[in-house]
C-alpha positions in Angstrom: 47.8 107.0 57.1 50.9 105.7 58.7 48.8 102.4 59.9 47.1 102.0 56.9 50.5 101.3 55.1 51.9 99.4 58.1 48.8 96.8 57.7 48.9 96.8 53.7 52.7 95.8 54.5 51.5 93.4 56.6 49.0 91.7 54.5 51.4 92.2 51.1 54.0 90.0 53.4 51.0 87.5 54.0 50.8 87.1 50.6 54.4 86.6 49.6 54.2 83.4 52.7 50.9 82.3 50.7 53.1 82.2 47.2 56.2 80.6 48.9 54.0 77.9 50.5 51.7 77.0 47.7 55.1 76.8 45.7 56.4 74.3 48.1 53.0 72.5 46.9 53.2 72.5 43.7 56.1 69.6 44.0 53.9 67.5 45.3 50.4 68.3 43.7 51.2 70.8 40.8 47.7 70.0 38.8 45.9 71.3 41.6 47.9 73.7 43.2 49.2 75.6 40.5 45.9 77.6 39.2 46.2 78.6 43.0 49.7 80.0 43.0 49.1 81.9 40.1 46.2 84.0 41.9 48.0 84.3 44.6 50.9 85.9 43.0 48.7 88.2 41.0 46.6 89.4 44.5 50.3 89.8 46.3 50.8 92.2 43.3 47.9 94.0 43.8 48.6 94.2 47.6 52.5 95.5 47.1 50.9 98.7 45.1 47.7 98.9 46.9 49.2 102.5 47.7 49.2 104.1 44.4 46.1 105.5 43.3 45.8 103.3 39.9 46.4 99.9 41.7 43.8 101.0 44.4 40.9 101.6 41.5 42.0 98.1 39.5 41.9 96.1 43.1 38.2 97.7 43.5 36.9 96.9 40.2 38.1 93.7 40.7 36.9 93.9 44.0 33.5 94.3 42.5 33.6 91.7 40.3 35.0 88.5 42.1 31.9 89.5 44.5 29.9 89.1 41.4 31.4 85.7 40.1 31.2 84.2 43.9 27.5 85.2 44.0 27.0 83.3 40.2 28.5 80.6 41.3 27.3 80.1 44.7 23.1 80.4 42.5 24.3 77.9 40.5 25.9 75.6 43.2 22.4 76.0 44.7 20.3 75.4 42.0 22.5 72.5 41.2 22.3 71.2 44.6 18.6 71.2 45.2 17.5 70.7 41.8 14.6 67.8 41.6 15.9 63.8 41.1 
């Protein structure tokens, strides 16, 4: 249990460096960038109470459904792709 925590600790401090360096972009490129900073600091919230029982069932539906939305969008990248001239 002990190195479960140590590597949620780990990853939660991964995503406080993602926020700090994708705020150090939005200086420069801020249209961009910003939509991007604002995920990340939602998923660092999710990661800092990852431990709490609540926080672990919202991060799996969520789980759950950004696997859906990639899956959407990568069909429809597809079919967008190869679709006839």
């Amino acid at each position: 249990m002990k190195k479960e925590q140590d590597t949620l600790f780990l990853m939660a401090l991964v995503g406080v460096g993602a926020v700090i360096m994708s705020g150090l972009a939005v200086f420069k490129q801020w249209i961009i960038v910003f939509p991007l900073t604002i995920a990340v600091v939602f998923l660092a919230f999710l990661l800092l109470y990852q431990n709490r029982s609540k926080f672990s069932h919202i991060s799996e539906k969520l789980e759950n459904w950004a696997f859906i939305v990639a899956l959407i969008a990568f069909i429809i990248s597809f079919i967008l792709l190869y679709k006839p001239a």
